[in-house]
C-alpha positions, 0 to 999 in steps of 0.5 A: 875701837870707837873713837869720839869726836870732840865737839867744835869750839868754834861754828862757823856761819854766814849772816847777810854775806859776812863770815861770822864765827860763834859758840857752839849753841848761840841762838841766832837771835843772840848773835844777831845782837852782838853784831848790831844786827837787829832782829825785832822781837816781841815775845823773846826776852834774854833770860826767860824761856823760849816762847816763839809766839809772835813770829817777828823774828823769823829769818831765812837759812840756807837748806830750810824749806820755810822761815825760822824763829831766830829766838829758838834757832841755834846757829850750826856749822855752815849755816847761811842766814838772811835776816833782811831779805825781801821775804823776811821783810814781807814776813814782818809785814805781815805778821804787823798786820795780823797783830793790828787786826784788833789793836786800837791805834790809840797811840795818842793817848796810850801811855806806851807811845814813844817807848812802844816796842810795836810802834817801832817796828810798825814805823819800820816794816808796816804797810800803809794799809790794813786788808782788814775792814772789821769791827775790831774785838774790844774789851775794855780797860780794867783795874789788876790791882792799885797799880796795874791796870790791863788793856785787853785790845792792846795785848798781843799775846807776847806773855813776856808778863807770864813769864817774869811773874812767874820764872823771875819772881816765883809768884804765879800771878799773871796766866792765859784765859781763853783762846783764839781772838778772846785769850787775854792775860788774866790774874791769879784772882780771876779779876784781881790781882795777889802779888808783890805789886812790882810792876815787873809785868808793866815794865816787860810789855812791849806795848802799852796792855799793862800799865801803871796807874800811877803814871797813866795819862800824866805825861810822855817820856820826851816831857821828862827828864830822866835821873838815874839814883839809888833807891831810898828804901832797903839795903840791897841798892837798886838802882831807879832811874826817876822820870820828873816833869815840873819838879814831881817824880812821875815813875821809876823804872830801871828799863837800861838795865844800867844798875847792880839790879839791871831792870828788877825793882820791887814794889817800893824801888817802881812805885814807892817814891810818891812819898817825896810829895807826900802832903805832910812834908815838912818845908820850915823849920819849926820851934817850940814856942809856949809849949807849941811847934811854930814855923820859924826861919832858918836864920832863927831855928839855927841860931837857937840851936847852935847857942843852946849847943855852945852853952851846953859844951861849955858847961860839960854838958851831955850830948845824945846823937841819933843817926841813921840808916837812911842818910848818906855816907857823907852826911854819917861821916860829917855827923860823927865828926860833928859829935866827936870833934865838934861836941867833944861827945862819943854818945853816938849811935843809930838802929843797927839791924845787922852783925856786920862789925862781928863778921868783919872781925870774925874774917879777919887774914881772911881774903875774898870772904865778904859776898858781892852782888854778882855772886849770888847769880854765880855762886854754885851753892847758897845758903839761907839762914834766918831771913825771908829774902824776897820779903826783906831783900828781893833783890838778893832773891831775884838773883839766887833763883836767877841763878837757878834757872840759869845755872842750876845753883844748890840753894839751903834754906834754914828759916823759921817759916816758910820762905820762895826758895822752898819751891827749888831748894836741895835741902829747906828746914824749919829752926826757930831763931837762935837755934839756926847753928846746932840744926846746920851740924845736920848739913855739914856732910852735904855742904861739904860736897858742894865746889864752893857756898855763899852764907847769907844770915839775918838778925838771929846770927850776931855777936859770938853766933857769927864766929861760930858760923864762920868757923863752920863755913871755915871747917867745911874745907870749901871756899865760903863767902859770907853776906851779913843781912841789914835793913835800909839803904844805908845801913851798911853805910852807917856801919863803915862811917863810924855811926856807933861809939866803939867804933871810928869809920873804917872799923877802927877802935874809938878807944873812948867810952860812949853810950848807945841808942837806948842808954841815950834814951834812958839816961836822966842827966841827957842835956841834948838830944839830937836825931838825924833822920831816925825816929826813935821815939816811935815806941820809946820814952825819954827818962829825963827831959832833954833839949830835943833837935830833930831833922827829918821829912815828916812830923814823926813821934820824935819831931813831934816831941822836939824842941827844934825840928829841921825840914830835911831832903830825902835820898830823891834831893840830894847828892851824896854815896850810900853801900849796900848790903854787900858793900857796894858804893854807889851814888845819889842824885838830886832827881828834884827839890821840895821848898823850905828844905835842905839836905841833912849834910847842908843843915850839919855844915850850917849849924857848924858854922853857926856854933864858930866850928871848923869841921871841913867843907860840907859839900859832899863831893869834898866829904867824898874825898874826905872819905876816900882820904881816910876810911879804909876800904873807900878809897874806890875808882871814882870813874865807876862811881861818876858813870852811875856804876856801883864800886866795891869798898873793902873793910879792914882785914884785919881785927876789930878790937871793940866788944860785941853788942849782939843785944843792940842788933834787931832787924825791923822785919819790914815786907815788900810794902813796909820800909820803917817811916818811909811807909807811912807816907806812901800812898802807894805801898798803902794802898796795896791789898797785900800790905803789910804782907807777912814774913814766912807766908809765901804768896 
């Protein structure tokens, strides 16, 4: 009878003379990297195919007759490895020759030089001389797009670019024309291209073919100092690292990989900051004066508001309270309590783009049911209902066909339209909104058959939709995790802190009657109106004619109808904690700081001050600890947090005791190029040709 070997558990090999024990089928290149053995590379790149194109890797092994690629040699039983022997070194010597052969040294004026991978690896193993004395091949720098643009001479044909258009993002923009000493990169539009605009491919390249216009020839990365925060635009919670010189953001990448979202950043998180110095910032407090907005001082506007305030208590009158999903969870908390302890009003509101209140309640003696991040790269199985994610969450998609690449995950598309995860979904169907859960019956069988399913569901989940989901998830007789999808980068945020008059932070019940966004609007007898950092008279009108307080950035539709307007931070200028979508806790930093304005938290804390009230310290670090005190869920390891990590908060487990408002849930179904207000001020995310992009319209 045959009998089988088990495979070993353990490879034992020697690298530069030490033994060295490691997983069956480690790439050497990997192993390398464990041990702080460094092998340059150009073309390898962790979590993208294998490619071998630059040969910068190459090492010696016992028994071969020639040096191997170590980004696609596996380490065997007994291998004997050389990766810095005279040969190899010799190797790389003149591999760097080859690729200068037509580079320009232009170091001094490349926008990649301090940061340039080949530049590096020159410093270390170049010759001093070139044997070659020919006229290098030039093509000249062109345009891509708005905000890529492609040096030809610079490329060294590494198609790190390729690959993550192509495998990371499912876009297909980036390919290879031509071939020997003529092949460049060239975009899918023969000389423009059509894609997210991330500037993903800018990022990758080990040098400085591809490059971002809007940072070209400005500054050096040693010139900038580097601050790392949360991105201001939707709710997935990408960390972007702010390159500032002089008081200006000059870029944002992510390239430590130190956030949820290692190194991804869409459009809005790389380029869409510009709207931070934007022209039209408001920098003073303005008051309307003989029917007019005139610029006043802070002393002046605060005074005039906190008198109208007091007047209008005092006299039992109404208050209206605006929040947002924008502002911080400190600057949601301290508004709240302003509201309900300061006014004595529980007429408290903000846009809520998501069921979240519903699906807490819905999971109540439930544990482990509410979705992370790291999960959608992990989880088996997926499930997309009524959302375009890389539209309206990429970073949320980016993980999910991560995930596929790598392990092969069983994704289920239930949407309106055609969405990315069609391309390597086991199953896709097309279910107008609200009809998502009679079409998933058809289903039941196959998610049943799956080890375990993550549930992520839009706009069109909501109220008694969601316990019904969750009853289907439930009956499935499988472990489920559910995600409940919101817009802006503190949407969830706005949630937890009690931003609504049902609900107290931390989910539990007010108890006490209060109107909401639209029966603020529509009520006559309104005597104050006061929105921090929200719009929402874009589209909308007052019934009655209330006194009108306005904080925010710009000169919006609701500003500009204010009686008093507050120049405020944005999320670029000023500390403070936002969740994301999937209630991770992370922080804000003050990357710069524009005249004339204050934080939103600043503005609370003086206009308190100024009414005679005493609502607590408005720094928001003390309010942080406020928070951790008595919201349930925050009171999170403040180590993550101080280290630039995200930390998890946990909802009550436990009932949510208030009545559902489904009719109040609306997502604004921004795109990659839109972000509510944020876009109109974006010179960049306006300048696209693909803005203002489309849901359900793959590119």
């Amino acid at each position: 009878m045959a009998t089988t070997t088990a495979p070993p558990s353990v490879i034992n090999a020697k690298l530069n003379g030490q033994d060295i024990q490691t997983k069956p089928g480690t790439l050497l290149i990997n192993l390398t990297k464990e041990l702080g053995i460094e092998v340059p590379a150009f073309c390898y790149y962790e979590g993208f195919s294998l490619q071998a194109a630059c040969r910068m890797c190459l090492v010696q092994v016992n028994n071969s007759p020639k040096l191997l690629p170590g980004c696609t040699t596996i380490v065997t039983e007994g291998m004997v490895i050389e990766t810095e022997s005279p040969l190899v070194v010799e190797a790389r010597k003149s591999m760097l020759e080859f690729l200068l052969v037509n580079h320009p040294l232009d170091c001094p004026v490349c926008d990649k030089g301090g940061e340039c991978e080949l530049q590096d690896m020159v410093f270390k193993y170049g010759a001093g001389e070139s044997r070659f004395v020919d006229i290098k091949h030039h093509e000249p720098e062109r345009p891509f797009s708005p905000v890529v643009y492609y040096d030809p001479a610079r490329c060294i044909l590494c198609y790190r670019c390729v690959r993550v258009c192509d495998e990371g993002y499912g876009v297909n923009a980036l390919g290879v024309v031509n071939r020997g000493v003529l092949s460049e990169i060239a975009p899918n539009l023969g000389d423009q291209l059509n894609c997210d605009e991330c500037g993903a491919c800018i990022d990758i390249c080990p040098v400085g073919a591809l490059t971002s216009h809007t940072y070209r020839y400005k500054t050096r990365p040693w010139e900038m100092k580097h601050v790392g925060t949360t991105c201001a635009h939707c709710s997935n919670g990408c960390k972007t690292t702010l390159g500032v010189r002089n008081d200006e953001i000059m870029r944002a990448n992510n390239r430590d990989a130190s956030g949820l979202n290692e190194e991804f950043l869409c459009i809005k998180g790389r380029f869409g900051f510009d709207f931070n110095h934007h022209a039209e910032r408001l920098q003073s407090p303005l008051m309307r004066v003989d029917g007019e907005l005139q610029p006043v001082s802070w002393s002046k506007a605060l005074a005039a508001v906190a008198s109208k305030f007091n007047a209008v208590k005092s006299a039992g009158g109404k208050f209206g309270v605006v929040g947002s999903n924008h502002t911080s969870n400190e600057e949601n908390y301290y508004l709240q309590k302003f509201a309900r302890q300061g006014l004595g009003t529980n007429h408290l509101d903000h846009a809520r783009t998501g069921d979240v209140v519903t699906l807490v309640d819905a999971l109540s003696g439930k544990n482990g049911k509410l979705a992370v991040m790291a999960d959608l790269y992990q989880t088996k199985a997926a499930l997309v209902i009524g959302s375009d994610l890389a539209q309206q969450h990429p970073l949320l998609a980016y993980e999910l066909r991560r995930n596929f690449r790598h392990h092969q995950a069983r994704v289920y598309a239930m949407t309106p339209g055609p969405v990315r995860e069609d391309s390597y979904a086991v199953a896709k169907a097309r279910v107008p909104f609200g009809e998502e859960l009679a079409a998933l019956e058809s289903w039941r069988e196959a998610l049943a058959k799956e080890p375990e399913l993550l549930i992520l569901f839009g706009d069109s989940i909501k109220g008694d939709a969601v316990r019904r989901l969750v009853d289907f998830g439930e009956s499935l007789g499988i472990p489920v995790k559910y995600v409940a999808l919101v817009d802006y980068a503190n949407s969830r945020g706005a949630i937890d802190m009690g931003l609504v008059p049902e609900l107290l932070p931390g989910y539990a019940a007010s108890g006490q009657p209060g109107m909401t966004l639209p029966e603020m609007l529509a009520d006559p007898k309104l005597d104050v109106l006061w929105v921090v950092g929200a719009d929402p008279l874009a589209g909308a009108k007052l019934a009655g004619k209330p006194f009108v307080v306005v904080q925010d950035l710009f000169l919006t539709a609701t500003a500009a109808a204010a009686d008093v307007v507050f120049p405020a931070a944005s999320a670029y200028e000023k500390k403070g904690t936002v969740t994301n979508v999937t209630g991770e806790l992370q922080r804000l930093n003050a990357a710069v700081k524009t005249m004339g304005t204050k934080p939103d938290l600043e503005i609370l804390g003086l206009l308190g001050k100024e009414m005679g009230l005493d609502l607590g310290i408005w720094i928001a670090d003390a309010v942080l600890e406020e928070i951790r005190r008595n919201v349930r869920g925050y009171n999170v390891t403040m180590p993550i947090l101080a280290s630039g990590g995200a930390a998890l908060t946990s909802p009550v487990n436990g009932r949510v005791n208030v009545a559902s408002r489904p009719e109040l849930i609306r997502s604004a179904g921004d795109t990659l190029f839109t972000s509510g207000t944020l876009t109109k001020y974006s010179q960049v995310l306006n300048s696209v040709p693909e803005r203002p992009g489309q849901l359900y319209k793959p590119v």
